[in-house]
N, C-alpha and C positions, 0 to 999 in steps of 0.2 A: 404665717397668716393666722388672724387670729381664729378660735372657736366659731364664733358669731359670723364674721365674715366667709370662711368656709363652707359653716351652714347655708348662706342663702346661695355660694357660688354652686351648688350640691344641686338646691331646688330650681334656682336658673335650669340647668345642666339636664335633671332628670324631667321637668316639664314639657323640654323639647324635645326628648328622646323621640315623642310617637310622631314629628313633624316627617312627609314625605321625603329622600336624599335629596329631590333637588330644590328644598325650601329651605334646607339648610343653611348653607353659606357659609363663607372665612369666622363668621361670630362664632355659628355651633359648633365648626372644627377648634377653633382655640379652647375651647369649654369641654370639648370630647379629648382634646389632648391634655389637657392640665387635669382633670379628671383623671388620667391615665398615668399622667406624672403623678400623683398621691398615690396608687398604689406600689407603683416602682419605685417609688422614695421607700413605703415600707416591707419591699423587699429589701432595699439595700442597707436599711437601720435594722435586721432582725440577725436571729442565732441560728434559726430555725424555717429552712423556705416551704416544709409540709405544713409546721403550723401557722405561719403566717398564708399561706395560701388560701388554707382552710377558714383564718378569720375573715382573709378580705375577699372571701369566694362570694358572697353575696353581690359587696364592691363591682367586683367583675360582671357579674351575669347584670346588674344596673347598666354597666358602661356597656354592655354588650346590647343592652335591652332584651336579653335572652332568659327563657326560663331556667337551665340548666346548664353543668358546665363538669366536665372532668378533666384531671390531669392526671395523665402517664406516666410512667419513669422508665428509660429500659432497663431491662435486668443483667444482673453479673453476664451471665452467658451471650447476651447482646441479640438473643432468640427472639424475645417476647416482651412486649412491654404488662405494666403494672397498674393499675389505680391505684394513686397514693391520695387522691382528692374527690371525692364527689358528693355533688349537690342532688338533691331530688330522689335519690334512692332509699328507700326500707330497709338496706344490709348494710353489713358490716363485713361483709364477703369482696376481699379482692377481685378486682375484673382481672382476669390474664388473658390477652390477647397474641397471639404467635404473629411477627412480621412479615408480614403478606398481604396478599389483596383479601384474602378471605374475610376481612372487614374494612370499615371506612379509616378509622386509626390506625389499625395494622398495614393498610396502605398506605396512608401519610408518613410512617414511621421507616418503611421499605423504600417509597421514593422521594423521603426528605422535600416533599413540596406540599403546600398550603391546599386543600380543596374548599368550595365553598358551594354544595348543593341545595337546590331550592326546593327539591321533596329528596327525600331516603327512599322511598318508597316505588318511584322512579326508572324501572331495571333498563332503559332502553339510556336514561342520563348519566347513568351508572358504567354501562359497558364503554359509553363514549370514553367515559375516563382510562379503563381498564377493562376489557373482555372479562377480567372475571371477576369485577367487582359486586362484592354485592352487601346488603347493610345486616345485621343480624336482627332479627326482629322478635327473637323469644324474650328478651327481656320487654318489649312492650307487652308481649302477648300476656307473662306474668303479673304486672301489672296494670294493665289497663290504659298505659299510657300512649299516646301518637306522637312520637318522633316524627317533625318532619323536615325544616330545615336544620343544615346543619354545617358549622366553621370550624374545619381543624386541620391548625397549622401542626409543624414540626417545632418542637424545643431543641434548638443547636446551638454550636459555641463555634464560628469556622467550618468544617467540615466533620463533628461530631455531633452525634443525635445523642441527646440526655433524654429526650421524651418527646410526648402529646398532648397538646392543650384542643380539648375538644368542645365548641359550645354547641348548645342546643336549643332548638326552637326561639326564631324570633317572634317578639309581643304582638310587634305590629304585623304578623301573617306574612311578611315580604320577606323576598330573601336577602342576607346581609349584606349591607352595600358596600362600595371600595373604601369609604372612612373606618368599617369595622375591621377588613382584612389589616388595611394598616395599622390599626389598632392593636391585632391578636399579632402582626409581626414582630411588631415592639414591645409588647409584652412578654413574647418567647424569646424575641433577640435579650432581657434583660433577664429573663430567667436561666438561659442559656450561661449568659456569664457570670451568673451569680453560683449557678452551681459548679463550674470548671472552676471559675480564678477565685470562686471563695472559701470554696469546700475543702480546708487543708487538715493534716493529719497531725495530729498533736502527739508529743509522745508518749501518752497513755492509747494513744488506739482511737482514740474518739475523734469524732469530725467536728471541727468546730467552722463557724461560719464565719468568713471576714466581712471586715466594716470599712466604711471610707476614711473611718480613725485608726486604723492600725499603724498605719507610719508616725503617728504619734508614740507607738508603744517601740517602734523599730529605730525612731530617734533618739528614745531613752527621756522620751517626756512626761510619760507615766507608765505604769507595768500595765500586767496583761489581767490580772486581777482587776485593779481599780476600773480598766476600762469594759469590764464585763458588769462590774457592781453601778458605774454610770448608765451602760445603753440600759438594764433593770428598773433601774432607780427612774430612768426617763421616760418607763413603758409604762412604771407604775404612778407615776406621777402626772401623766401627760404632757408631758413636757420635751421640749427637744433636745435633743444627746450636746449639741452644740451649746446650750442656754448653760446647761449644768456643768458641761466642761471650763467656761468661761466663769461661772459663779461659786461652784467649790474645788476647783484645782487649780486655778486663776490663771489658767492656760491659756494665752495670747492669740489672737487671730491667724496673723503671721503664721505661728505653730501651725492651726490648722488649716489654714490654706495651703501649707505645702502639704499635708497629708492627702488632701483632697486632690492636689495634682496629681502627686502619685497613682493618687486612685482611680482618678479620669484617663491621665496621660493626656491632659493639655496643661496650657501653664496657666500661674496663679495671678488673679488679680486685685491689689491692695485697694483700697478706699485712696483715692486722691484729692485732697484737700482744693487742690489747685483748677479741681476740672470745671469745665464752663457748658450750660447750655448751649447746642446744636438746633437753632429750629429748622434746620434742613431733615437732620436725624428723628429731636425728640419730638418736635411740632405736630405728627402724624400720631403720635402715641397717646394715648391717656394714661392719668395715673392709676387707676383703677386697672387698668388691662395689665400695665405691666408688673403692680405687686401680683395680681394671683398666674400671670405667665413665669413669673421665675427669671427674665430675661431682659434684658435693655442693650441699646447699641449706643458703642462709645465715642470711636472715631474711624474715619475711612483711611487706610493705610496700604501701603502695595501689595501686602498679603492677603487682603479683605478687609469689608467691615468687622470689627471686631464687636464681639459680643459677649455682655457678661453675664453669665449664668449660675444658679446655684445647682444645678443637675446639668452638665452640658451632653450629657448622653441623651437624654430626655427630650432636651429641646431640641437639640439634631434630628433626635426619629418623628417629633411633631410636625416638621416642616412647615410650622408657620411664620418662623423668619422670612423666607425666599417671599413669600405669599405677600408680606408688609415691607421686604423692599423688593420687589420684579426689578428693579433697573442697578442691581448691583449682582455680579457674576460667582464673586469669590466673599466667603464668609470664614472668620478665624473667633474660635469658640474659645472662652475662657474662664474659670470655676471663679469663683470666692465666695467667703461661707456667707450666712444669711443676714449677722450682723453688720458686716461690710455692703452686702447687697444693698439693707437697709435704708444707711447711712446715702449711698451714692441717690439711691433713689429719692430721698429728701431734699438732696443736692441739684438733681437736675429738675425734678417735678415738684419744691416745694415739700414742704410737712405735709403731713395729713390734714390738718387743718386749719394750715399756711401760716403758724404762729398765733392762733387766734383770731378773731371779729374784728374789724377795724374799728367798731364802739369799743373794745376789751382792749385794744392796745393804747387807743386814745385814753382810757381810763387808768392807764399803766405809769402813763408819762405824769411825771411829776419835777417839783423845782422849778417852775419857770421861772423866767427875767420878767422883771419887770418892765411896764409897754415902756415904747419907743429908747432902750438904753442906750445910749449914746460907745460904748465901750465895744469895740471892736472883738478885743481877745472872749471877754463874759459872753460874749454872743458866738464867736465860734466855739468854746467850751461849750454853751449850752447846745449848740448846731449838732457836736461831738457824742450826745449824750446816747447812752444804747437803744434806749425805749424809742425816744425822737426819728433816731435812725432806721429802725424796725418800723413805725408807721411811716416814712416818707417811702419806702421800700414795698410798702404794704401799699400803698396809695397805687406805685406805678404797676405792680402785679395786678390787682384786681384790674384796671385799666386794662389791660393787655388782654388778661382773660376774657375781659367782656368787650373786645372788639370796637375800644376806644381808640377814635381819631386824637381826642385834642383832650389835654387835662386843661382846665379853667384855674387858678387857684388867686381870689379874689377880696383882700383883707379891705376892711372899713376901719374906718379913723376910730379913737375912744375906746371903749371898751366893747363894742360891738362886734362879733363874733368872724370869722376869717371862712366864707363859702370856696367849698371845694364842688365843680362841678365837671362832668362828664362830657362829650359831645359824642353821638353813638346816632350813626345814622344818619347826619347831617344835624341831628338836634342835640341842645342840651339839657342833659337832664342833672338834678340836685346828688352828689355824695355823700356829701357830709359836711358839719359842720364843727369849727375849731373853735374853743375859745379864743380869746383877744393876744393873752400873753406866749402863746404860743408860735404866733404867726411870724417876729422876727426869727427867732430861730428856726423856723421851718423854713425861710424864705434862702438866710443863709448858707442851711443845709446843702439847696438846689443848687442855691452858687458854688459852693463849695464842691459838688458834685464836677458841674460843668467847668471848674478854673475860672470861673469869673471874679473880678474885684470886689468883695464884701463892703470896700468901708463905702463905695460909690454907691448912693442910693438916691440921685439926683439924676442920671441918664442914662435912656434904657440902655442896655446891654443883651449882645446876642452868646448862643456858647450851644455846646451839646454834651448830653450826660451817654457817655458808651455804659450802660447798663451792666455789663457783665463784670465789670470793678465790683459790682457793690453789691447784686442780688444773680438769682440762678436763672436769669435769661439774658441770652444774647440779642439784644434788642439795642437801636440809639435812641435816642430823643432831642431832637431840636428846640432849644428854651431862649424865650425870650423875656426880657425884664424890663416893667413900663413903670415910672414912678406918675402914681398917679393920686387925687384929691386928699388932703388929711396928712401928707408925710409918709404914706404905704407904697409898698410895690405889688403890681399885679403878677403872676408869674403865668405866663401860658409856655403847655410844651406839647409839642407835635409828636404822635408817638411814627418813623419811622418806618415807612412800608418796607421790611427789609423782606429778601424772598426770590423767586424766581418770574418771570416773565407771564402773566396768563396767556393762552394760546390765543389766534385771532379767532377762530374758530371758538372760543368760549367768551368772548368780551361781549357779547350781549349784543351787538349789531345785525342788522335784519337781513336776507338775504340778499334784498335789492342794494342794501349799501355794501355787504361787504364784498359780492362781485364788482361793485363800481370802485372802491376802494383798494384790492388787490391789483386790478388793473394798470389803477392809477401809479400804486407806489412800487410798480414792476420796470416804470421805464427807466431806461440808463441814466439819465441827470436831469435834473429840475427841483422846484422846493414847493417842499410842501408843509402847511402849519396846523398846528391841535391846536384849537384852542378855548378858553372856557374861564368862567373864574376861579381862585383859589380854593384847592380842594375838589375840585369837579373831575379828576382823574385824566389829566393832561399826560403826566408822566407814564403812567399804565397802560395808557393805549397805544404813546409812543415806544416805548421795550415792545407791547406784543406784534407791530410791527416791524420793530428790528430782528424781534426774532423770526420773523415770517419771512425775514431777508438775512440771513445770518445763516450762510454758507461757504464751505471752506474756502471756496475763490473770493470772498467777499472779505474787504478790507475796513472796517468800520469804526470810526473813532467817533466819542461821546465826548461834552462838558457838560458837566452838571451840579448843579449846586441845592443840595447834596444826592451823591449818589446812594440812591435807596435800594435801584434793583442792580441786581448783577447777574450777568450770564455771557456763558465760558465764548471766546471766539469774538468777544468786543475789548478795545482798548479803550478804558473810563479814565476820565481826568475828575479831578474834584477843583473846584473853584475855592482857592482862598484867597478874599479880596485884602485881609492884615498884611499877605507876602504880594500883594500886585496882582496877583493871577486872574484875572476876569475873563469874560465870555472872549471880547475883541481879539484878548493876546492869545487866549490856546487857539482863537478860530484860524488866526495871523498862521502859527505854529501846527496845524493839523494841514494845511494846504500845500507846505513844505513835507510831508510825512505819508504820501503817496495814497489816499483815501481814498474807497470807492464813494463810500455813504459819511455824513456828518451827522451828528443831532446835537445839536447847541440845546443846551433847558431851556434857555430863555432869551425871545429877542427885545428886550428892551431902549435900546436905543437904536443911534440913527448907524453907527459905525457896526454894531453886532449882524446888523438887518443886510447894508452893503457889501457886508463880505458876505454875507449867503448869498445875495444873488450874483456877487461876482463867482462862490464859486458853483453856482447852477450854472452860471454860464458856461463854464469852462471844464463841465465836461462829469461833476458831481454831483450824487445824490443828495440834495440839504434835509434834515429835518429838524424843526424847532416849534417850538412854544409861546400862544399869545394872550394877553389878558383881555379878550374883549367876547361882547357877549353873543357876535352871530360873526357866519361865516364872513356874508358881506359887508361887514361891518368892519370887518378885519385890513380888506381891502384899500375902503377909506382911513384909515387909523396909518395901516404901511406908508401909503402916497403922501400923508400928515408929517410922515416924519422927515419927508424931503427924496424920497422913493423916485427916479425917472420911469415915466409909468412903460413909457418903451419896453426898455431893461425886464421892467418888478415881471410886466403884462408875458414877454418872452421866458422868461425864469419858472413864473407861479405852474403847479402843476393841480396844486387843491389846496383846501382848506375844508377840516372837520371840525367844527365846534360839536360839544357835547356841556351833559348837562347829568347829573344824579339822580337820582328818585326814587323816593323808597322803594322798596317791593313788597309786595302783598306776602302775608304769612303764610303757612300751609293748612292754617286753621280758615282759611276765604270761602266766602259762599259764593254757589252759584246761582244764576238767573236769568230769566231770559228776560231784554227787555222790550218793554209794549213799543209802541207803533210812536207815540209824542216822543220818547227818546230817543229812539233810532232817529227819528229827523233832525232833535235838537241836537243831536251825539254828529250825524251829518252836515249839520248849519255850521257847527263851531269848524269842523274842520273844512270845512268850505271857506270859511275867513280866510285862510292861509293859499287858497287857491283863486281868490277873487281875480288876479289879474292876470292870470294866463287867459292865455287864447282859447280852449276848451270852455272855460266859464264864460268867459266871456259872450260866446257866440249860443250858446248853448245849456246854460244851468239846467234848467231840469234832467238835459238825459246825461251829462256830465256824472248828475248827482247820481242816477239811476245805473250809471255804469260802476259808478264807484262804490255804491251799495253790491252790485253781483259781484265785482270781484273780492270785496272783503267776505262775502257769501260762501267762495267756492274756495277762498284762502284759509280761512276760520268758522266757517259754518259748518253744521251739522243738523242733516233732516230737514235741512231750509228753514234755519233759526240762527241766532247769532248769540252766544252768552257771554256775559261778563260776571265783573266776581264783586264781592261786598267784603270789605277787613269785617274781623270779627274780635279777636284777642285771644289767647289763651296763655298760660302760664311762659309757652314758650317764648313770645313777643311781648312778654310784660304789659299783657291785655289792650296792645298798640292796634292788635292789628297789621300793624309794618314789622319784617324782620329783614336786614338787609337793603342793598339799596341796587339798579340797574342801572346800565347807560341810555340815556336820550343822545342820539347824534345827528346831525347837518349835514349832511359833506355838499360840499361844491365844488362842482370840478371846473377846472379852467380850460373849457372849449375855446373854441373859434369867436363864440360870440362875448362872451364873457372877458377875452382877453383884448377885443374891441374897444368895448364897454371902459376898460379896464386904463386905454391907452388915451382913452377922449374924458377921462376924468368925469365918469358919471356920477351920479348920485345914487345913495344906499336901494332906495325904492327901484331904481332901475335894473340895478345888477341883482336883487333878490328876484323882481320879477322874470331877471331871463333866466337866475339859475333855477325857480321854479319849473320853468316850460322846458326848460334840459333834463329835467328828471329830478331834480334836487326834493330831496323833503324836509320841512322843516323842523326843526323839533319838537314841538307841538305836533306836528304828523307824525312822526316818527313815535311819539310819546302816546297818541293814539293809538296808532298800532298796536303796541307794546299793551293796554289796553284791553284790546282786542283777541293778543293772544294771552290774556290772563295772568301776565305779569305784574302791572299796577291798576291803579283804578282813575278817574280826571280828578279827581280829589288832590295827587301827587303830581299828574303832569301839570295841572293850571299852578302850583305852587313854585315850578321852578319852571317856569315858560313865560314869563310877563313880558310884554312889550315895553 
């Protein structure tokens, strides 16, 4: 880590020292333990553990937040411990303390356990420990000073006491909390063994101190001199024992990885050129946490996740592993040195500053082709080229980073410049911009990426690029190729919802729908359709109900083209239509294959649609996917494709259309609004209720009912608020970050399946599925509104009639 970076993780770290323990949280403990790992690191690089003590005794009493701090040693005879360290005293006079209760130390040192008292002073908190405990108080009396909390654990190796680490007085007047005892454990558990397994006898008599590089000297890969004149040279340099072993002894990694196993007693692990982004693993991580943690996880294996560390003692005793993953039982630790650590970390998280600006690389690439060249091989050479490759890499990373749906990449005829644009949010916004001559090779690039035909630039072509070939994320991309105006090709690519399942419970559905919705998708067989346009999260809501059904008795096969999400207990088919494989033949092939549940992605024709409700009839769950913009709309579309409405009307069990919409940022104002809004806010949504029976007979108190119950839903004080986008850095002064679902659902009652069997029309079956409880999106989208989620600004943009 560097100087600079350090510093500010120091002032992070000591800022929040004086924060209450329970405003803390997993940030301040990761900052309180890496904190704590800087000074067990310079235990374990020193000659000397009195005088390193002594320098980083300041260090300590900071991470302790404590005024004062002494360390003990016991003595030859094993009677009486010693001060060999303390802060805050006028002398130069050893403490000797005799092993007994007859002080606070001398007790800790007698019965080898931690105390942590909240006054000294205390005699009645005192006896509880020990009858005859009691604190010695003439050394305040001589000096003037008030002892009053006080943490002192034992310094042990196993079952031997080396000593007493004693702090004193915390800043903040409280007494120490459980993050500090773990603290001072791990600090004594590392002093402990620094002084047993390092403190060896040389044969002049002298004690010399071991280092984590000594099996370098046991190997015969440098003497015991040289490696005494490097840790010096790296104390007096500031610099690290490893940098200088690596740059004047030209001593190999390899080398000291395995001295470091030794040292740890786990095993070593190399830099692998080979390895791939995890975003199940790394996704949750930042890069920033994990340089100054010292730790990242590799892969899940039958031993544990394994994990690689440059101090794996360290990160053991921090216990903030467990904390960042809860749902893994067993963890297998592994050392390798810092310049390996480095490297990996580049690998899975990108450089530090991801290769440069995507203006800095664009300004890198040089040699273009000249436009439109006709020359296949010149244009995969140029496709080939390093720089080229490094921004098309650069393009999909930032995308990913920034929570892009769709890359745009849009060349114009002539010499006119080649628009790269984002869609984020359902919008798109500008990236950048390529010169002219650049554009076939980048276009090929893509091809080249996804195995498509380069010299074809006359009809689109489909393909997808597996990302993790070519940069450090494990991501797909869906790429389509349109030749369009001028002789150019457009390239759009879908960036891949790869990941797990959202819960139904978090998909953003309102109460009223998602008990109507559980209900529905509980009973034994029947079919039920999402549906919405492209991009409106059809597939998302489908997984979070499979997962809401996905129980060991439950037998469930998927087709999908392509499968984005996966999760463990489903059998996924993937659709390739090049090999034959369509919706019709795996659905043909899943009804032979003993299913409870189906989810076809998509019913597009007349054959995909009649075997679902052949196999709803017959005794299975169907679920699939539709392109139309309302529930009941869906209805008439199905019966359109030659549907017998008997049959569709006995099968159907619902149908959820949904819809996107931004979401308001956390930067939203509040407000309440006047009296002209609240009715015009009520009128609009009365539109959507005009033909039920309640309005009908009845508008005003209708309206006046529906005003109290959104009152007593989201009201506060007998007021209603909504919110205003505002912008801030964080939403790129939008206002919107993010986006929610708007849902429909309509359920297939009694009256609706009616409706359904007499070939009504759209207005009829909306109107019954309204008076059955249905809300529309537009309602739905109000609500949402209501509870501060978006504002009509977003719901009237994707609710149009």
């Amino acid at each position: 880590m560097s100087a600079v970076v350090q510093r500010d993780h120091e002032d992070d770290f000591f800022n929040s020292q004086m924060l209450p323990p329970q405003e803390r949280g997993v940030t301040f403990e990761a900052l309180y333990f890496r904190q704590l790992q800087l000074v067990t690191n310079r235990i374990h690089e020193t000659e000397n553990i009195d005088q390193i003590m002594l320098d980083a005794s300041q260090d300590i009493c900071k991470l302790f937040n404590a005024d004062r701090l002494t360390l003990y040693a016991v003595n030859e005879d094993r009677t009486s411990i010693v001060s060999k360290v303390k802060t805050g005293l006028n002398t130069s006079r050893d403490l000797k303390l005799p092993i007994s209760a007859q002080s606070i130390a001398g007790y800790v040192a007698l019965s080898k356990a931690m105390v942590n008292i909240a006054d000294v002073y205390d005699d009645e908190a005192l006896k509880k420990i020990h009858p005859k405990l009691s604190f010695l108080q003439e050394v305040d009396k001589r000096s003037g000073y008030r002892t009053k909390q006080m943490l002192v654990a034992p310094v042990m190796n196993g079952s031997t006491l080396y000593g007493v680490l004693q702090v004193i007085n915390n800043r903040s007047d409280q007494p120490f909390a459980k993050l500090e005892e773990d603290g001072a454990q791990q600090l004594c558990k590392t002093l402990g063994i620094a002084i047993r397994q390092r403190l060896q006898k040389v044969e002049d008599g002298q004690r010399r101190r071991a280092t984590k590089y000594d099996g370098l000297v046991a190997d015969g890969v440098l003497s015991q001199d040289e490696l005494l004149q490097c840790v010096q040279k790296a104390r007096e340099e500031v610099q690290s024992v490893e940098h200088l072993l690596m740059a004047d002894y030209r001593i190999r990694s390899a080398q000291i990885g395995a001295s470091l196993a030794k040292f740890f007693g786990v095993p070593y692990e190399t830099f692998n050129a080979g390895r791939i982004r995890s975003e199940m693993l790394h996704g949750l991580l930042k890069r920033h946490f994990v340089e100054q943690q010292g730790w990242m996880p590799l892969e899940e294996t039958p031993e544990g996740l394994i994990i690689m560390c440059v101090d794996p003692e360290a990160v053991r005793g921090a216990r903030v592993v467990p904390q960042v993953f809860p749902k893994n039982s067993k963890f297998s630790y592994c050392v390798t040195t810092q310049t390996e650590f480095d490297e990996t970390l580049n690998q899975l998280f990108g450089a530090g500053n991801e290769g440069g600006s995507i203006d800095q690389l664009l300004a890198d690439m040089d040699s273009p082709l000249e436009n439109d060249s006709g020359d296949d091989s010149a244009l995969e050479s140029a496709a080939a080229d390093n720089e080229l490759v490094k921004f098309v890499n650069k393009v999909i990373i930032d995308a990913y980073k920034q929570k892009v749906s769709d890359i745009h990449i849009e060349p114009m005829p002539g010499k006119a410049k080649t628009g790269i644009r984002f869609r984020i949010d359902g919008t798109l916004q500008p990236y950048i911009e390529v010169p002219a001559q650049f554009r076939q090779a980048m276009v090929t690039r893509l091809k080249i990426m996804c195995d498509l035909d380069i010299s074809e630039k006359r009809k689109p072509q489909d393909g997808k690029i597996k990302f993790k070939k070519y940069g450090p994320l494990d991501i797909e991309l869906r790429v389509a190729t349109i030749p369009s105006a001028g002789g150019v090709e457009d390239v759009v690519m879908r960036i891949l919802a790869a990941g797990e399942p959202i819960p139904l419970e978090k998909l953003g559905l309102t109460t009223h729908n998602r008990e109507r919705l559980e209900k529905t998708v509980t009973k034994p067989y029947g079919l039920f359709y999402v549906c919405g346009p492209t991009g409106s999260g059809k597939t998302t809501t489908l997984h979070s109900i499979l997962k809401f059904l996905n129980t060991p008795d439950t037998k469930i096969w998927t087709a999908e083209d392509p499968v984005e999400i996966t999760q463990k207990g489903l059998r996924q088919v993937q659709i390739n239509k090049k090999a034959g494989i369509d919706f019709a033949l795996v659905m043909r092939a899943f009804l032979r294959a003993d299913p409870d549940i189906i989810m076809v992605g998509e019913s597009r024709d007349k054959e995909t649609v009649s075997m679902g409700v052949e196999a709803s009839l017959t005794g299975h769950m169907v679920f699939s996917t539709l392109h139309t913009n309302s529930a009941p709309e869906s209805i008439t579309r199905l019966l359109d494709m030659g549907m017998d409405p008997f049959n569709f009307a006995d099968a159907l069990l619902g149908i959820l259309a949904q819809r996107l919409a931004k979401k308001l940022c956390d930067c939203k104002l509040a407000y309440q609004p006047d009296s002209q809004e609240l009715k015009d806010f009520i009128k609009e949504y009365a539109e959507e209720l005009r033909n039920t029976d309640a309005w009908k007979s009845d508008p005003g108190g209708a309206a006046q009912e529906l005003l109290d119950d959104w009152m007593e839903r989201y009201g506060q004080d007998g007021k209603l608020t909504l919110y205003r986008a505002v912008g801030c850095d964080k939403c790129n002064r939008t206002g919107y970050k993010g986006r929610i679902g708007l849902h429909e659902l309509m359920i297939a009652d009694d009256a609706a399946k009616k409706l359904i069997q007499e070939r009504a029309r759209v207005a009829e079956l909306f109107s019954a599925a309204v008076n059955s409880g249905m809300r529309t999106l537009k309602m739905d989208g109000m609500e949402k509104v209501l509870m501060g989620l978006t504002d009509m600004k977003m719901v009237r943009s994707v609710c149009i009639k």
